[in-house]
C-alpha positions in Angstrom: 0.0 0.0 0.0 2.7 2.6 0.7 3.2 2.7 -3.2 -0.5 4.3 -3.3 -0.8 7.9 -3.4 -2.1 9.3 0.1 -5.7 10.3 -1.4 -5.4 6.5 -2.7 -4.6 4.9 0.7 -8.0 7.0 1.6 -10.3 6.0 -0.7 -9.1 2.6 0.2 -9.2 2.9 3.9 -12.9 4.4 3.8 -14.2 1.1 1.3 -12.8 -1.0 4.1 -15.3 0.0 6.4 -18.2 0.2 4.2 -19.1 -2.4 1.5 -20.6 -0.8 -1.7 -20.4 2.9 -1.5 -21.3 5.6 -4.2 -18.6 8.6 -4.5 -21.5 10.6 -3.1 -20.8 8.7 0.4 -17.0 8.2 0.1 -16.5 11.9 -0.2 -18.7 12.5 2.6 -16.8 10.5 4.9 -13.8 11.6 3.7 -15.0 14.9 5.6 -14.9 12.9 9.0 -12.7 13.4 12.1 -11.8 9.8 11.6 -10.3 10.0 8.5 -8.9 13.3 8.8 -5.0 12.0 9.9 -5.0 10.4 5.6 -7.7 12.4 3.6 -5.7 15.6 3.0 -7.4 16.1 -0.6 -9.6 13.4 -1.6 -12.6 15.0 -0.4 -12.8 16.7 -3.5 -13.8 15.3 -6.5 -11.4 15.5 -9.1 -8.7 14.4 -6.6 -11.4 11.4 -5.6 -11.6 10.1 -9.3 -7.8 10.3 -9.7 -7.0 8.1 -6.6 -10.1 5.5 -6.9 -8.9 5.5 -11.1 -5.4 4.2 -9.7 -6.7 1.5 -7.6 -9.3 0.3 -10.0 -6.5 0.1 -12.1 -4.7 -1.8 -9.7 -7.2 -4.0 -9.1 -8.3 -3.1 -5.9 -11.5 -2.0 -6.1 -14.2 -2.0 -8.3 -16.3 0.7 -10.3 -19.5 -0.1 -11.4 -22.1 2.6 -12.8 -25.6 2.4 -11.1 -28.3 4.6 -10.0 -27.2 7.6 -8.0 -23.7 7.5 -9.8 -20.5 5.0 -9.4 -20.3 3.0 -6.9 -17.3 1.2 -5.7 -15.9 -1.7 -3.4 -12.8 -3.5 -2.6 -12.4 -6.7 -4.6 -12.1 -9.4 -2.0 -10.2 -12.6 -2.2 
């Protein structure tokens, strides 16, 4: 993981506590206290789609379009 970008390991740390989340919801938690020490920037869109973009491209999480928008989750096992 320490090769991920920092919004990266944030977008990742959020989906590990949720299962299926839309950006919508990611970006709102990013806003949290408990996120605050690693989600510098990705509470903002652009930065979002750059960081989820490079683990999706990784393979770590998935992107699938649905209603409300994308919505994303780590790929397990």
């Amino acid at each position: 993981m320490s090769t991920l970008s920092r919004n990266a390991q944030c977008v990742l740390k959020i989906l590990e506590a949720g299962s299926l989340l839309t950006t919508s919801m990611i970006l709102e938690l990013a806003r949290r206290a408990e996120y605050a020490a690693i989600c510098k920037g990705c509470a903002g869109g652009d930065t979002f789609v750059i960081a989820a973009n490079q683990l999706v491209e990784r393979g770590l999480i998935t992107r699938k379009l649905g209603k409300g928008g994308y919505h994303w989750q780590i790929v397990r096992g």
